[in-house]
C-alpha positions in Angstrom: 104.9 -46.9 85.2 107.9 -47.1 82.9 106.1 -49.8 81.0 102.7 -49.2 79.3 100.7 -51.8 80.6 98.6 -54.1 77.5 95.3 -52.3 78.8 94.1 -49.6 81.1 92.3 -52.2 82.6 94.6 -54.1 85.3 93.9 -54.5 88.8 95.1 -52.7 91.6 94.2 -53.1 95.1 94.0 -50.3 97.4 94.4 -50.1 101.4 94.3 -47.0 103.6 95.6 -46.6 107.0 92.7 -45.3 109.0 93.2 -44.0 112.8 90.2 -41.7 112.9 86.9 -42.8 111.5 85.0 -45.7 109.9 84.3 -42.8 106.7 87.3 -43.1 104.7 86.4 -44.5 100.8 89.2 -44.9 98.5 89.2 -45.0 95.1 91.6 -45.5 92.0 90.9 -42.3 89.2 92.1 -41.4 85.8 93.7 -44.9 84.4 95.5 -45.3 81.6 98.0 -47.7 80.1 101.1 -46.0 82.3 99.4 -44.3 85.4 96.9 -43.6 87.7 95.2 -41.6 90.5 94.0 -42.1 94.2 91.1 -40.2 95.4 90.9 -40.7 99.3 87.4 -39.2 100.6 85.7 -39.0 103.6 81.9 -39.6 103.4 80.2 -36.6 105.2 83.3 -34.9 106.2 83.0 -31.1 105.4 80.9 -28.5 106.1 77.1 -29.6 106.1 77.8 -33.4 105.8 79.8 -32.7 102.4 82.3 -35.2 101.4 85.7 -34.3 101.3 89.1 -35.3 100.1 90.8 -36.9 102.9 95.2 -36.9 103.7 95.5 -40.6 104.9 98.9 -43.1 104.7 97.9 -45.3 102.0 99.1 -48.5 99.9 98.8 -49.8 96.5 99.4 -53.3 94.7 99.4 -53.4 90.8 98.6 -56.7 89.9 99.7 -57.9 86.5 98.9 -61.1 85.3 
């Protein structure tokens, strides 16, 4: 974000288009005043029932009150 945000703690809501399977998680990582991360994983996905990260369309909201 151009802006820093007042605290590393604002809301964001996540969605992920999912075609495949009910195993998708997502998850926001790493957040600090001007940016952030998205882990997508997919709960038992690799080999041996590993989870794995996962390439899925997804969306983000930053709410700022």
């Amino acid at each position: 974000m151009t802006t820093a945000r007042s605290s590393a703690n604002y809301p964001i809501q996540l969605s992920v288009l999912e075609t495949s399977t009910n195993n998708i998680h997502i998850y926001v990582t790493g957040q600090t005043t001007t940016t952030f991360s998205i882990a997508i994983v997919h709960e038992g996905g690799g080999m041996l029932g590993a989870d794995t990260y996962a390439d899925r369309t997804c969306y983000f909201t930053i709410l700022d009150f």
